[in-house]
Structures are given as structure tokens and as C-alpha cells.
C-alpha positions as CSV (number, residue, x, y, z in Angstrom):
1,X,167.2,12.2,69.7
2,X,166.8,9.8,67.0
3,X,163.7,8.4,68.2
4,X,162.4,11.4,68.4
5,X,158.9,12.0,65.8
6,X,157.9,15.4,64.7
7,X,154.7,16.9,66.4
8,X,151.4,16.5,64.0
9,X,149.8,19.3,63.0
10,X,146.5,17.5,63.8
11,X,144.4,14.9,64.9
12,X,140.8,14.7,62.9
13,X,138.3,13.1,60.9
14,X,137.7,14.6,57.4
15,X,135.0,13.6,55.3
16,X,135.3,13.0,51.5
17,X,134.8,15.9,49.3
18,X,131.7,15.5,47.4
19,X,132.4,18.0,44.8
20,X,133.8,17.3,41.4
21,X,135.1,19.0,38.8
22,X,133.7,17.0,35.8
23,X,133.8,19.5,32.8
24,X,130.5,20.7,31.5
25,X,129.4,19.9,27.9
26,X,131.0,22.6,25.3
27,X,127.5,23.7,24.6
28,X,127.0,24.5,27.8
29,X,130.1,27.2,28.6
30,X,127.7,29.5,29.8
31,X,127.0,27.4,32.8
32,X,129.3,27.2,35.8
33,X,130.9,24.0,36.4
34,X,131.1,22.4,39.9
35,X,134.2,22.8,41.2
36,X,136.1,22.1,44.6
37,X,137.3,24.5,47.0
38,X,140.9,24.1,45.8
39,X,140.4,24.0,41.9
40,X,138.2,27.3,42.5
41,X,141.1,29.1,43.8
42,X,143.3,27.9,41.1
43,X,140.7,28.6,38.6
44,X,140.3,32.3,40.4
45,X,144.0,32.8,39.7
46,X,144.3,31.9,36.1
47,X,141.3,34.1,35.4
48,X,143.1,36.9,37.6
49,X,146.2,37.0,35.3
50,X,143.7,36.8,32.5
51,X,141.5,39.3,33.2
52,X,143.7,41.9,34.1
53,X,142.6,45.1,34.8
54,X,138.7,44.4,34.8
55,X,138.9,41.5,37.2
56,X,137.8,42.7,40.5
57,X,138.2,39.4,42.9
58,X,136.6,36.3,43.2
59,X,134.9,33.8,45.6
60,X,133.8,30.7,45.9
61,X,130.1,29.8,46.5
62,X,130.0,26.5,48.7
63,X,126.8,26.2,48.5
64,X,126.5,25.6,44.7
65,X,130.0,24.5,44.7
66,X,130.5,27.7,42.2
67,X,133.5,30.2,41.1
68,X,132.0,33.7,40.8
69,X,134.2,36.4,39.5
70,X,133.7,40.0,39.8
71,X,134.3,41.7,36.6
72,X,133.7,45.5,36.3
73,X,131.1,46.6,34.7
74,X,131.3,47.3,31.3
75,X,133.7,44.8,30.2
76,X,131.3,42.4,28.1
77,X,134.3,40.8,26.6
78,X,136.1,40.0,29.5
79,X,132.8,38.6,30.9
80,X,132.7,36.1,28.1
81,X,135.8,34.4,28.9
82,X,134.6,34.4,32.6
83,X,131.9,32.4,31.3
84,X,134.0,30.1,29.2
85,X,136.0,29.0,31.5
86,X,133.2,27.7,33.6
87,X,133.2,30.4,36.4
88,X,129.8,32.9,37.2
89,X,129.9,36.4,36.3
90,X,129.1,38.9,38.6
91,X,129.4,42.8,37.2
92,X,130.6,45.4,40.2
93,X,131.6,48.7,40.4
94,X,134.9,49.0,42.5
95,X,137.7,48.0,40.8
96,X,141.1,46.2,42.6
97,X,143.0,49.3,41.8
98,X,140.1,51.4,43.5
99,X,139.9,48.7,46.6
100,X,143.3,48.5,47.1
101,X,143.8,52.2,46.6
102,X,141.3,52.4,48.9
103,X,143.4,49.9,51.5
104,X,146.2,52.2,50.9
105,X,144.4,55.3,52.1
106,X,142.8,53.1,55.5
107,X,146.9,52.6,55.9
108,X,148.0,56.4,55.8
109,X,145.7,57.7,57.7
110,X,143.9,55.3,59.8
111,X,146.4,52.7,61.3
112,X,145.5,52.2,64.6
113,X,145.9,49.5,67.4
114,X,142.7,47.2,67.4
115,X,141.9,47.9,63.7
116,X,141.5,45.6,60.6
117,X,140.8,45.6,56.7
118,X,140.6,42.9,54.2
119,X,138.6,43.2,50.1
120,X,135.6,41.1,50.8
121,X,134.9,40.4,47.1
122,X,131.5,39.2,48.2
123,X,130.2,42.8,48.7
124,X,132.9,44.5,46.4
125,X,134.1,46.6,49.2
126,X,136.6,46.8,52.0
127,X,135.5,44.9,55.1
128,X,136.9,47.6,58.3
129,X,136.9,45.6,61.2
130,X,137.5,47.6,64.2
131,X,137.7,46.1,68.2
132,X,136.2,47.2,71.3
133,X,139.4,49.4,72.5
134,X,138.8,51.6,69.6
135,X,136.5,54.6,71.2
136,X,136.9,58.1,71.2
137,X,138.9,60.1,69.0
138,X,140.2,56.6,67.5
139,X,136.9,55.9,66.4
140,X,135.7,59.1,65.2
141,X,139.1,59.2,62.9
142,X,138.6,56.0,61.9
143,X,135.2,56.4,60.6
144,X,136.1,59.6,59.0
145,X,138.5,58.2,57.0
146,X,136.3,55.2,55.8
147,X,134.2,57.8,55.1
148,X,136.6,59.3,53.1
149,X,136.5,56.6,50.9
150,X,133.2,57.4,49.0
151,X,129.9,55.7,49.3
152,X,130.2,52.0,48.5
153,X,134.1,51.5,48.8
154,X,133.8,50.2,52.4
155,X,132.1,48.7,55.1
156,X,132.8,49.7,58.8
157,X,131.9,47.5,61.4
158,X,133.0,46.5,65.3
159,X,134.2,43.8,67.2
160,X,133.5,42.7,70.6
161,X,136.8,41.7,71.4
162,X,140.1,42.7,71.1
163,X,142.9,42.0,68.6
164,X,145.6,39.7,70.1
165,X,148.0,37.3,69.4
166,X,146.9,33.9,70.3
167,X,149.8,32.9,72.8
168,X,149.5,31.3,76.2
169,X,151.1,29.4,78.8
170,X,150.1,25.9,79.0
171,X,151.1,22.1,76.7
172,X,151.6,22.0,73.3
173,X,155.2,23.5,71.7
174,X,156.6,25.3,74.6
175,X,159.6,28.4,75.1
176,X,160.5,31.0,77.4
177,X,156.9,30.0,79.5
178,X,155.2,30.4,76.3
179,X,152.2,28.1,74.5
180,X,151.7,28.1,70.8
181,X,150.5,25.3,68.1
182,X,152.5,23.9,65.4
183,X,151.5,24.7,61.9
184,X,153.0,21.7,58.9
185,X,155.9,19.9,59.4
186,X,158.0,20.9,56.4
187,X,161.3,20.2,54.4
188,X,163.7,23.4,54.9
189,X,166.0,24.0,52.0
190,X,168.7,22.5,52.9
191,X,166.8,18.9,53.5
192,X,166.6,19.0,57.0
193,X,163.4,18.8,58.8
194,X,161.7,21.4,60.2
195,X,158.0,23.1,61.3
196,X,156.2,26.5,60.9
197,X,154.3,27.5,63.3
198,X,153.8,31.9,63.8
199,X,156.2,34.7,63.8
200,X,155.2,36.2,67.3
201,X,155.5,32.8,68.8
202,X,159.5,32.7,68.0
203,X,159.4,35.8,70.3
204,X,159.3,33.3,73.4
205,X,162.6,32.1,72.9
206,X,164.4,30.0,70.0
207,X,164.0,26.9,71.4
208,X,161.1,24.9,71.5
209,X,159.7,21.5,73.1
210,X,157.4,19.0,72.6
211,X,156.5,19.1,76.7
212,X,156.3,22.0,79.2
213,X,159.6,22.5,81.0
214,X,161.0,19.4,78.2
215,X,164.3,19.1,77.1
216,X,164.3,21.3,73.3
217,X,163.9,19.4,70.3
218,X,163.9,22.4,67.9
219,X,165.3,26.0,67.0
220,X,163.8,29.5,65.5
221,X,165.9,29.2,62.3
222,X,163.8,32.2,60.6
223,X,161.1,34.8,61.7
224,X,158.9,37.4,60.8
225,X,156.5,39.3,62.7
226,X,155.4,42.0,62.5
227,X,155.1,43.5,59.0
228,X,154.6,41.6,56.3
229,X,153.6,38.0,58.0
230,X,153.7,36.1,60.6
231,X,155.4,32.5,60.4
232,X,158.4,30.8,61.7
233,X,160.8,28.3,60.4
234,X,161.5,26.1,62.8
235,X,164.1,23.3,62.9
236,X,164.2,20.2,64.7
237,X,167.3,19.6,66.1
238,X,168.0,15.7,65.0
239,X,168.4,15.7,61.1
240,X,167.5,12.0,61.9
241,X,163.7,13.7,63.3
242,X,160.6,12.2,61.2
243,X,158.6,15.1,59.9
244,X,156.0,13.4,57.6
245,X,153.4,15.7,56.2
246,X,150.3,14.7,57.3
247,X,147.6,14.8,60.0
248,X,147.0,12.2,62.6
249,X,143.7,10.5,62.7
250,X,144.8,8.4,65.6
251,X,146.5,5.2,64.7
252,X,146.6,5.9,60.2
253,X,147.1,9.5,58.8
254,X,145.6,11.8,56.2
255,X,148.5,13.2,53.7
256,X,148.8,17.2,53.3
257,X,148.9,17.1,49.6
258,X,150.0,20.5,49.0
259,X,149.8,24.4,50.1
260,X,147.4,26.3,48.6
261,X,145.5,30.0,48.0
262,X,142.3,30.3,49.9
263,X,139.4,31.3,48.1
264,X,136.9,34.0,49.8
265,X,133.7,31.4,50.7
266,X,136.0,28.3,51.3
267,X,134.9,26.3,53.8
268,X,138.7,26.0,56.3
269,X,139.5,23.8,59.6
270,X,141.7,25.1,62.2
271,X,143.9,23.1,64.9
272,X,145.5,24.2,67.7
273,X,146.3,23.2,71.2
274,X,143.6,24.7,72.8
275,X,141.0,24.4,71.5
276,X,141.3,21.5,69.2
277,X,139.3,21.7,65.8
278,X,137.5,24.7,64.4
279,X,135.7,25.4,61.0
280,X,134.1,28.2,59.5
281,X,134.6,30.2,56.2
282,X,137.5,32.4,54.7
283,X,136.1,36.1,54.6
284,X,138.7,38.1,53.0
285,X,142.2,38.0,51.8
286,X,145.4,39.9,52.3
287,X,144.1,41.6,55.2
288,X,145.6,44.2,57.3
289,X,145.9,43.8,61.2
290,X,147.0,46.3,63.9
291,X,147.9,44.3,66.7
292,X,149.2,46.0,69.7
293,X,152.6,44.8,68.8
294,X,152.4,46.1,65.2
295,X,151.4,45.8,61.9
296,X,151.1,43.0,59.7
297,X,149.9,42.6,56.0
298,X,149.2,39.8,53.8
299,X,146.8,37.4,56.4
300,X,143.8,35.7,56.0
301,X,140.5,36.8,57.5
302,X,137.8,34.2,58.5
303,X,135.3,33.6,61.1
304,X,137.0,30.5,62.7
305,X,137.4,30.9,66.3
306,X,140.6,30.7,68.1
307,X,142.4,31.2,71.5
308,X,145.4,31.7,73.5
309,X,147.6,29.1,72.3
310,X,146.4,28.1,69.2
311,X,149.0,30.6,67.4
312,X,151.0,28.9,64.7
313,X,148.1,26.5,64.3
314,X,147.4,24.8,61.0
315,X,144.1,25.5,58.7
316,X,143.9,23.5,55.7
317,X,140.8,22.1,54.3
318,X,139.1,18.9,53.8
319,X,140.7,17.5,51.2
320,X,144.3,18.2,52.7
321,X,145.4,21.2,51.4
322,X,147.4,23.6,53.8
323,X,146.1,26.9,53.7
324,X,147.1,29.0,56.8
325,X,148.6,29.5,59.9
326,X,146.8,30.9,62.8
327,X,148.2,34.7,64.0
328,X,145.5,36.4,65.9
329,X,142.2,37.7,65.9
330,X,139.6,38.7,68.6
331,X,136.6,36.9,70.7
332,X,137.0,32.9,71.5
333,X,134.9,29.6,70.8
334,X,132.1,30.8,73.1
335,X,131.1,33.8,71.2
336,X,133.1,33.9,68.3
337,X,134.8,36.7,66.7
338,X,137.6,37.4,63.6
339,X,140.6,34.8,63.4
340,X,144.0,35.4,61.2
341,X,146.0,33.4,59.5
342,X,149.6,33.6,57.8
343,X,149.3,32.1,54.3
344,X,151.1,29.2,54.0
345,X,152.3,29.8,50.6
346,X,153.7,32.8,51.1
347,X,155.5,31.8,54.4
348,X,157.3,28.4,52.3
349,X,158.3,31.1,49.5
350,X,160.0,32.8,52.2
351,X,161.8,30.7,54.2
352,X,162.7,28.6,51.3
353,X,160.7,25.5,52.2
354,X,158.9,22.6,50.9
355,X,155.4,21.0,52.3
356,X,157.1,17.5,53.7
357,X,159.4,15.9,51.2
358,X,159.0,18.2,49.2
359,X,156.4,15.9,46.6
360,X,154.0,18.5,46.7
361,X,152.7,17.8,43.3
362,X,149.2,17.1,44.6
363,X,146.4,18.1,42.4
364,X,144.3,18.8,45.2
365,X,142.1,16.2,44.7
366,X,143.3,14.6,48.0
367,X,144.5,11.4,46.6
368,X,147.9,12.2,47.8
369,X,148.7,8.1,48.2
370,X,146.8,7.9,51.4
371,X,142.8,8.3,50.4
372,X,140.9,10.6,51.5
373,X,140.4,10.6,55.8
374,X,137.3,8.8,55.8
375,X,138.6,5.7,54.3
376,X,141.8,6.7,56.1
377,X,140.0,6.8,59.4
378,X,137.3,4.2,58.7
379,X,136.8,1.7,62.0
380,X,139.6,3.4,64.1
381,X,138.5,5.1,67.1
382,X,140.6,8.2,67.2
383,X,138.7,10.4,69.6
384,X,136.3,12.0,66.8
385,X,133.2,10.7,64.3
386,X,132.1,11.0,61.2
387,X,128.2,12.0,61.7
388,X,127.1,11.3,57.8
389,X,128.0,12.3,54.8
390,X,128.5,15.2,52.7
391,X,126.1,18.3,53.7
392,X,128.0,21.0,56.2
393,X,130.3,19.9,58.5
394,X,130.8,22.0,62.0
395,X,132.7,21.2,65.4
396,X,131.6,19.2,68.2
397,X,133.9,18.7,71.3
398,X,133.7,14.9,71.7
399,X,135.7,14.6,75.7
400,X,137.1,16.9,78.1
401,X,139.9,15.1,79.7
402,X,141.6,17.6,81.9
403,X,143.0,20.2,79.4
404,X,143.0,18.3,75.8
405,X,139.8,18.4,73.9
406,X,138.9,16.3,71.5
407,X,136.8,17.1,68.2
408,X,135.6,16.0,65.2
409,X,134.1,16.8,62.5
410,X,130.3,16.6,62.9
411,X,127.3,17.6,60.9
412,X,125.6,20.8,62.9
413,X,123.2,22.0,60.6
């Protein structure tokens, strides 16, 4: 098993961030620095722990490439420091002790198969997701009790499809007849090499190949799901197996620098052995999901699309940061719909891992020794392109050749 290489987490082109973070005059505090997706979140956090009490979320305006930070109202002070460090002020109403008392009562009262909530610090209120087999007296309860609430703590909306787990038969990392995606190839903590990948996958069976019906090349080691997450350690069974952490651009690589937060308004990419590459935008953190199967706290919420077998997936941004893991959601890449995803942070505090070698002292620029992946990828044909520069990026599927698709990363709008 020597020769045998870890699975990549994905195969893309990723274009150059065009943000920076170049410090605004000191005459100029009240105006809000450009910042990337990444230094935004860390940004959001420092000002969290700062803030205290009167900070009410945060999220990040792609657009303007902005920070703004929800501050309750009446706290002029607290808004000044907002302002100094380089982040936009935005006075609300609802603090986090009310939104996530709020989230709390949506728990006792209202947890129910098909159901969702996550803050959305965008609109200062709790985002209630529910899917199309919540009807009848599930629904009426459900809205009773967001009614409950008070006017302008939450938001109640539905879902066309319905909350599952994204397993499937088919290629990819296979067990017991089971489909799912590998997430980031990681260091456990013992130094051996290992992947995570989701919780609810490891429910197929602890060992797991690289081909359907394949001899194993790894074991469950640790999982969690339901309740509070969804990942999997998994190790590969040759201490011998390379397990770089990277993405594969076909032929060179793009280095995963380090895990990160998301940020509500980030702009994520999803991969998984279905349906290839995804993007869309991070809607709300430490969401609540009912699956069938259970609860589990703590995810992401977005509006990537996913589908059976792109569970354990990786989502990580542009500039190589690992953000997520996919879990579940509702709809597909047709229509759409809510996608999950298991922090990735939170899942190598758990298990006691480390993104690759462990050298995860990226800045989150992306230089993590590799470039970024256009000059990684530039003149290699590795089933994707590179439409332009800068501006939004979306998904186009390049080939179908049988049941692998191959995207890219092109410019849709």
C-alpha cells in the first residue's frame, strides 16, 4: 500500500483574489477598509470578543469587499471602535442573547423533522427554514412558535425539497454500498495520515475505498453525527500514504493554507463526487438541522447546491482556505435549494487534527508556497478555465463523460 496517494479533495481552477487588505490612512478610520473574505472573518472575531455584549453578528459585503458589524442600538461607544478598526457599523435591534434565546425556544418547542434555523446577521433575525414534508399540524406548530418569538425576531420561510443527507451509491470513497466525498486530507494527532469527510457517511461501514467494490485503504477512526456535527476522522491504513493538503488542478496543485470561520456573505466553493464544483454564498452560521435521522447543531447554511454523494465534501474558498464540509440540505443543482456544511474548524478541534502537516500558519493570503491557482494552473489543461479576471465567479460544467463532470470556475454574470 505504499504507493498508494491520498484522494484530493478537488480538482479546480481558482482565480486570484483581487481584494486587499491595504490599511486605510489614520485620518480616514471612519472609512471601511477593503478586506478579503478570510481577514473579514478574523476581523469579525476580534471585534466579537471586543464588543461583547452589544455586538450582534457580522457579515461580509462581497460586493464592496466590506466588514459590517451589527452593533445594538444605543451603544455609540462601542460603534466607535467598530469604526476604528476599519469595519461598517450597522445599528439593530435584536441582540445575540435575544437571537440565540430565540434559537433556544425554536429548539424546545419546535424541533421537527424537515426543519432548520440559523442567525442571518444580514436581517438581524433568525432565518426558519422549513421543507416541503412539514404540513399540517407540523406546520401550524411551527409557525406558532416563530410567532411566539415577537415581531422581528424571525423569519419563516419554506423549502421545496426535503432535508437529507447527501449519500448515494455510486464512485468516489465507497462502504457498505455507500457513496460520499472526501473533505481535506489531514494530519491526525498521532502523525499518521488521515481524511475527514461527514459523520453520517461513517454509518456505511468503517472501511472505505478509493474504487467501488476496491480493496480498503482507510478506517472510521472517530465520528459524530448526529448532535453536535457531522465529520469523520478517517485514517488511511499505510502510515507510508501521501496525504498532502492541497487541491488538484490537474498535473500542479493549489495548497490549503489553513481552516478557517466563514463569514455570513462569503463567497464559498463546494466539491464533491457528484456533482463536481459549486459556489454560492454562506447565509447563516451555526445552524440547526432536523434531519430525519436527528439533530445536529453547529453547521453552516448557504445556498450552494449539492446532491447524493457529495456528503463529506470540501468548501473552502478561493484563496485556499478550508471552510466546511458538506452534511445535507434540500433541492439539487437544477433548482437549487439550502446546503450544510460541518465546520472544519470545529471538526480538527475535535478529533485532534491538523490541516496537512500540520504548517497551518497561513495568513490567508493564499501564498501558502504554491501561488495562487491561476499561476498554479496557468497553460495546463486540467478539465476547467479561467474565463477572465476578477468580477463573480459561478460554475459551468465543462464535459460529461459518463458519470464524472468536470467544472470550473467561470464568470456567469
Amino acid at each position: 500500500m505504499g504507493g498508494v496517494v491520498a484522494l484530493g479533495a478537488a480538482a479546480i481552477l481558482l482565480p486570484s483574489a483581487n481584494a486587499s487588505q491595504d490599511g486605510a490612512p489614520d485620518d480616514a478610520a471612519a472609512a471601511p477598509r477593503t478586506l478579503k473574505a478570510g481577514d473579514a472573518s478574523d476581523l469579525a472575531a476580534r471585534l466579537a470578543g471586543t464588543l461583547g455584549d452589544a455586538y450582534a453578528g457580522a457579515w461580509y459585503d462581497g460586493e464592496d469587499k466590506r466588514l459590517v458589524v451589527n452593533v445594538v442600538r444605543g451603544e455609540g461607544d462601542m460603534a466607535l471602535k467598530v469604526r476604528s478598526a476599519g469595519a461598517e457599523v450597522r445599528e439593530v435591534d435584536n441582540s445575540m442573547a435575544d437571537l440565540q434565546s430565540g434559537a433556544g425556544t425554536l429548539k424546545s418547542e419546535a424541533t421537527i423533522p424537515g426543519t432548520s434555523w440559523a442567525v442571518d446577521p444580514r436581517t438581524n433575525k433568525i432565518l426558519v427554514t422549513a421543507d416541503s414534508t412539514v404540513t399540517g399540524d407540523k406546520w401550524d406548530r411551527l409557525e406558532s412558535t416563530v410567532e411566539s418569538l415577537g415581531s422581528g425576531m424571525a423569519t419563516l420561510k419554506k423549502s421545496e425539497g426535503t432535508f437529507r443527507t447527501f449519500v448515494s451509491g455510486g464512485d468516489a470513497i465507497f462502504a457498505g454500498g455507500a457513496r460520499c466525498s472526501l473533505g481535506f486530507n489531514v494530519t491526525a494527532g498521532d502523525g499518521s495520515p488521515a481524511f475527514l469527510t461527514a459523520g453520517h457517511c461513517a454509518a456505511a461501514g468503517d472501511a472505505w475505498s478509493d474504487q467501488q467494490g476496491g480493496e480498503p485503504i482507510a478506517t472510521v477512526d472517530q465520528a459524530l453525527f448526529p448532535g453536535d456535527g457531522d465529520f469523520a476522522l478517517v485514517r488511511y491504513d499505510d502510515p507510508a500514504t501521501e496525504a498532502p493538503s492541497e487541491v488538484n488542478v490537474g498535473g500542479q496543485t493549489v495548497p490549503i493554507v489553513q481552516a478557517a470561520e466563514a463569514t455570513v456573505g462569503q463567497q464559498v466553493f463546494r466539491m464533491g463526487s457528484t456533482t463536481g464544483l459549486a459556489d454560492g454564498q454562506v447565509l447563516g452560521l451555526d445552524a440547526t438541522v432536523n434531519y430525519p435521522e436527528g439533530t445536529v447543531t453547529g453547521l453552516i447554511q448557504t445556498d450552494v447546491c449539492a446532491e447524493p454523494g457529495d456528503s463529506g465534501g470540501s468548501l473552502f474558498t478561493q484563496d485556499g482556505l478550508a471552510v466546511g464540509l458538506t452534511s445535507g440540505g434540500s433541492g439539487d443543482c437544477t433548482v437549487g435549494g439550502e446546503t450544510f456544511f460541518q465546520p472544519v474548524t470545529t471538526a480538527l478541534e475535535a478529533v485532534g487534527a491538523t490541516l496537512g502537516d500540520g504548517d497551518g500558519d497561513g495568513d490567508g493570503d493564499g501564498d501558502g508556497g504554491g501561488g495562487d491557482a491561476g499561476d498554479q494552473a496557468d497553460g495546463q489543461d486540467a478539465g476547467a478555465e479561467q474565463d477572465g479576471a476578477g468580477g463573480d465567479q459561478g460554475v459551468q460544467e465543462q464535459s460529461d463523460m459518463g458519470s464524472d463532470r468536470h467544472s470550473g470556475l467561470t464568470r456567469t454574470h
